[in-house]
C-alpha positions in Angstrom: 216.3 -6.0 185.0 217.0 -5.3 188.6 215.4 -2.4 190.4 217.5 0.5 190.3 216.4 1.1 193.9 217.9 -2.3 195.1 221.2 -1.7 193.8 222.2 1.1 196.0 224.3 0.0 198.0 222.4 0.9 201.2 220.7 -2.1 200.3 223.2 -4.5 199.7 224.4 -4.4 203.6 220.7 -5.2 204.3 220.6 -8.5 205.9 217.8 -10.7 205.7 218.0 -11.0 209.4 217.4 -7.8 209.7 214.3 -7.1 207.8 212.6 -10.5 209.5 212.9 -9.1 212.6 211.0 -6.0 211.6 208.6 -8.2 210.1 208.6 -10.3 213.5 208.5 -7.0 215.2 205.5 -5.7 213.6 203.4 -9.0 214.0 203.7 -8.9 217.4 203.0 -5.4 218.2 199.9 -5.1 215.6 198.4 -8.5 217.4 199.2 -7.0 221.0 197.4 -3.6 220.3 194.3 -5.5 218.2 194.6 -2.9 215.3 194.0 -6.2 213.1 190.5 -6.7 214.8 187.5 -5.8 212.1 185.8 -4.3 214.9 188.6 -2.0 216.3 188.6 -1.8 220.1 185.4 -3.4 220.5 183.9 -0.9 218.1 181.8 -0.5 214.9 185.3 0.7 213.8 187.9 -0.2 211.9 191.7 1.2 213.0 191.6 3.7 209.7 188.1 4.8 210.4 189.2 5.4 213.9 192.2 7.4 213.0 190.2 9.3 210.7 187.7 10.4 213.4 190.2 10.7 215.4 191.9 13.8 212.7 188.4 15.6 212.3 188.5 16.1 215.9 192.0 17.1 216.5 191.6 19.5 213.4 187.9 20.9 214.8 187.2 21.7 210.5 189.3 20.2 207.8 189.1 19.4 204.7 189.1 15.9 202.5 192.0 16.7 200.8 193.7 17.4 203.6 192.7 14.4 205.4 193.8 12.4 202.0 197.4 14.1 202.0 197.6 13.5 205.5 196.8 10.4 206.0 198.0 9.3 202.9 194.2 7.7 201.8 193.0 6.7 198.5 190.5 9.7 197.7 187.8 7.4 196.8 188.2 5.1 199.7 188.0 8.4 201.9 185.3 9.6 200.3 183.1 6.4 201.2 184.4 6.5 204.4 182.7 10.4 204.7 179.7 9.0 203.2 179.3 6.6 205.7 179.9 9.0 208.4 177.6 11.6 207.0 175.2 9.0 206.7 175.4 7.3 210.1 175.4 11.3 211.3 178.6 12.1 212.6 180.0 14.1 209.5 178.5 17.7 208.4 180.0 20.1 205.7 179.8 23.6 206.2 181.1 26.2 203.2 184.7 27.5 203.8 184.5 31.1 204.9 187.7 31.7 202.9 186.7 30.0 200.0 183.0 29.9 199.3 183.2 27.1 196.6 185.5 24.8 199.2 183.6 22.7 201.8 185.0 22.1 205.1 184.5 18.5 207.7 183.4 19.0 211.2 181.9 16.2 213.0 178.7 16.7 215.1 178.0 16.3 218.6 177.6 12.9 218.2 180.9 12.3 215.8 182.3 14.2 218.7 180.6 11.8 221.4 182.6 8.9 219.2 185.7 10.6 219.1 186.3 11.0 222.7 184.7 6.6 223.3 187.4 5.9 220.9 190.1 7.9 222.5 189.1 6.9 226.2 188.8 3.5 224.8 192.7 3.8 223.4 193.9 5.2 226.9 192.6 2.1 228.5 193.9 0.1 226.4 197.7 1.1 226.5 196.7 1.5 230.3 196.1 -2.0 230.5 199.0 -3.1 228.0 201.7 -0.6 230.4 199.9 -1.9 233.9 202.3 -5.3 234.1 205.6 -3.4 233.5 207.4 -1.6 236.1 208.1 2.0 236.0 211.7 2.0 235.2 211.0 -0.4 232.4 208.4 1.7 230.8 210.4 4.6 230.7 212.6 2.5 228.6 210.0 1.5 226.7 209.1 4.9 225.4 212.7 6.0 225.3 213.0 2.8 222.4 209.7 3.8 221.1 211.4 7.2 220.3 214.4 5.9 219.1 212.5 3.9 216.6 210.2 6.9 215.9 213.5 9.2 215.2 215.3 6.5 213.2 212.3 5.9 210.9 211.8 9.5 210.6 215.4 10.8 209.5 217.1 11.1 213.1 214.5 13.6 214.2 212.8 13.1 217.2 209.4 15.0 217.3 208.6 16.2 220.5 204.8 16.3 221.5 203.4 19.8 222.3 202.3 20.1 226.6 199.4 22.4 227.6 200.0 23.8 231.1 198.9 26.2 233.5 200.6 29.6 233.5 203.5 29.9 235.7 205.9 33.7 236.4 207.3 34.9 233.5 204.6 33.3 230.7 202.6 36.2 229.9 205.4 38.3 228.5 205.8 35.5 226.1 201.6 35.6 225.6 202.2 39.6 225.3 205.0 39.5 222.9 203.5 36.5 220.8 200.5 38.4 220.0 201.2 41.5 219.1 204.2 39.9 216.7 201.6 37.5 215.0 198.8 39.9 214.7 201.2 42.7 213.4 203.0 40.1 210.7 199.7 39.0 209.6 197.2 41.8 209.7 198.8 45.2 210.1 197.9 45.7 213.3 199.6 48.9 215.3 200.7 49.1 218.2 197.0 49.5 220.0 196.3 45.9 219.9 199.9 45.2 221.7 198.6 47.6 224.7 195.1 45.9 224.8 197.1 42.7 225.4 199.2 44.5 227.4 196.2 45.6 230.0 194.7 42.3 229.5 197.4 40.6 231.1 197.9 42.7 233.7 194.5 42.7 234.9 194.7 38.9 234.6 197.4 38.5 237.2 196.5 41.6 239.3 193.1 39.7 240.2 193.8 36.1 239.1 191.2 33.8 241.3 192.5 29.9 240.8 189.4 28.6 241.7 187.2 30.1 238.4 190.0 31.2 236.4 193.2 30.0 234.5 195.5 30.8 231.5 197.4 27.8 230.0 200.7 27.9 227.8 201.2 25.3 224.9 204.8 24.5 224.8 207.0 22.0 223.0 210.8 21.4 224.5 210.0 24.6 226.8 209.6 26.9 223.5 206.2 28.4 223.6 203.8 27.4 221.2 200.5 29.5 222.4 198.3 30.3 224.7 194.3 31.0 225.8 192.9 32.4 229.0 189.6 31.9 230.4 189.0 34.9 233.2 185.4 36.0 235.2 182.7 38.0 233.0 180.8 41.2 234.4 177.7 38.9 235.0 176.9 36.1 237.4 177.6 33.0 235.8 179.3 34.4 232.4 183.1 33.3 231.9 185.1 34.6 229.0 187.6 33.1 226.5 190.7 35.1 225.7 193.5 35.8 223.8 193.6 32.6 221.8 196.8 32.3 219.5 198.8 29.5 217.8 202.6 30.0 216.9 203.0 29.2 213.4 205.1 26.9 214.0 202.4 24.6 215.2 199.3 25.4 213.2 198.1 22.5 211.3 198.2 19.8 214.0 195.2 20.8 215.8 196.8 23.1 218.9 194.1 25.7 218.2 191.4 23.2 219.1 192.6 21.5 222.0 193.2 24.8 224.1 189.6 25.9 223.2 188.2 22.2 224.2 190.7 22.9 227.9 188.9 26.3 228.1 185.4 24.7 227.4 186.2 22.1 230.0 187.0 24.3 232.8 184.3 26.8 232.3 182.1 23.4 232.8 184.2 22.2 235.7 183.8 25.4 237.4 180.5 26.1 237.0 180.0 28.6 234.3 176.7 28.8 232.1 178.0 31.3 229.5 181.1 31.6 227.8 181.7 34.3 225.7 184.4 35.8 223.1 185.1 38.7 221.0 187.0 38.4 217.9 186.6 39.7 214.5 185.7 38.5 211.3 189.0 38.6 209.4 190.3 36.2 211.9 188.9 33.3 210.0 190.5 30.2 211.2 190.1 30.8 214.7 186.3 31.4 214.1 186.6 27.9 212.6 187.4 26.5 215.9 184.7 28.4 217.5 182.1 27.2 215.4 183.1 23.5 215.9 183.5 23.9 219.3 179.9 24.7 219.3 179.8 29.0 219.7 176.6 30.8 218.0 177.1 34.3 216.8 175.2 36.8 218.9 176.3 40.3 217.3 178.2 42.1 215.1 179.8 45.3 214.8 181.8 47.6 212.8 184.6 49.6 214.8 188.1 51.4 214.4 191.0 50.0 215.8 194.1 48.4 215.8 194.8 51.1 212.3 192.0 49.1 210.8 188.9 49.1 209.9 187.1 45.8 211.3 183.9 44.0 212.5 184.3 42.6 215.6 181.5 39.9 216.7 180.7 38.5 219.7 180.3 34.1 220.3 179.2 32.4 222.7 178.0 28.9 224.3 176.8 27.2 227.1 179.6 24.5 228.3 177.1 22.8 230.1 175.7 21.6 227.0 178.9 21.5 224.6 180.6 18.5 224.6 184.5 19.4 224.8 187.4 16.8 222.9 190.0 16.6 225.4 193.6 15.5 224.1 192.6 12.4 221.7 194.5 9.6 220.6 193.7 6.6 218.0 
């Protein structure tokens, strides 16, 4: 009986030409980037492994099921390869604040020392493999490597997201953004639209370049989100600021990598504190706090917004954190 999938006729005007020089295709490129080496990139890693380490660091905390659906792993062969990590101490579970029988993935400071080897190793790798071509051939290169990507994908190119500094004109989109998402999600009035409101306004009133910066997540120039870092009240003390993710791009780790910018600067510029103040409901950005490395120092109960809510203050020392910049496997 022949497979009812083969019979389309799709299939029929498949020539065998065609699919060999996929096959060549994909022989060649999987030989030139050494993703069939055991040890992947001169690592204890193999290329799945490596992805995988790669995802708990782009996500900050995740989940295995997630990973599994993601990733599209066997759930047993994940689950050995979380043993192993656990075991080799670069895996630790904490209990999901949302749903205390769930457990949540976050690597440690030493998982996160891994993730950022294997991603500098991965830059210099493709560094090296780009080096020999000339620049107008490589921008061929990655305009066929979209092609292929948009093809394979349904005809949809997907456009990475770019994390930049603020320019004129960006914090009414940071204004607007927040008080839509916190007023859609959490009933918040109109107070928390003019706390932004002041925020922003004091940020570029006394904006100082040199120990201070906002930066705007964009993909295609549609605005994606946002965090500030601006000067404490205290010698020293830097503070993280309106942190938000458009919905549109929740899931794919945004959240994390403009805390991890944020860590990275206060370090850069000399900071020994950074603090925050958010409140508990907000549960998935505390998530990316806590695997960025913040402690809890206080809590309190307080009126605002129309809402009754605990507001808490984090905070870390960036010297000591170790920040994931933009990773790749």
């Amino acid at each position: 009986m022949s497979h009812p999938a083969l019979s389309h006729p799709a299939f029929a005007e498949i020539g065998d030409d065609e699919v060999e020089a996929i096959r060549a295709f994909n022989r060649f490129y999987t030989n030139r980037i050494g993703v069939l080496d055991r040890a992947f990139m001169d690592t204890p890693y193999t290329l799945t492994e490596a992805r995988v380490i790669y995802e708990l660091a782009a996500h900050g905390t995740t989940s295995a099921s997630r990973l599994t659906e993601e990733l599209s792993l066997d759930p047993a062969y994940l689950s050995r390869m979380l043993k192993s990590f656990s075991d080799a101490g670069l895996l630790e579970t904490m209990r999901d604040p949302a749903d205390g029988r769930g457990r949540l993935l976050q690597l440690t400071l030493r998982g996160r020392g891994v993730a950022t080897d294997l991603a500098q190793r991965s830059r210099q790798r493709i560094v090296a493999l780009l080096e020999p071509i000339a620049e107008d051939d490589r921008r061929d290169l990655g305009a066929a490597m979209a092609s292929v990507q948009a093809l394979l994908s349904g005809g949809k190119i997907i456009e990475a997201i770019t994390i930049r500094q603020h320019r004129i004109g960006d914090m009414g989109m940071v204004i607007s953004s927040q008080a839509k998402a916190y007023a859609e999600s959490y009933g918040w009035n109109g107070e928390y639209e003019a706390l932004v409101v002041e925020i922003c306004a004091a940020f570029i009133r006394n904006f100082d370049p040199a120990c201070e910066r906002c930066w705007i997540a964009e993909r295609n120039g549609t605005f994606l989100g946002s965090i500030s870092l601006v000067k404490g009240s205290s010698e020293g003390t830097a503070k993280l600021r309106l942190l938000s993710v458009d919905a549109a791009a929740r899931g794919q780790g945004l959240g994390t990598k403009l805390v991890n910018a944020c860590i990275e600067f206060a370090r850069e510029a000399g900071y020994q504190r950074l603090e925050l103040w958010t409140n508990d409901i907000l549960v998935a950005a505390r998530r990316i706090y806590v695997a960025a490395g913040f402690t809890l120092e206080k809590e309190e109960a307080h009126h605002s917004f129309g809402k009754d809510l605990t507001g808490q203050i984090w905070a870390l020392d960036p010297t000591a954190a170790t920040s994931g910049k933009a990773l790749s496997a």
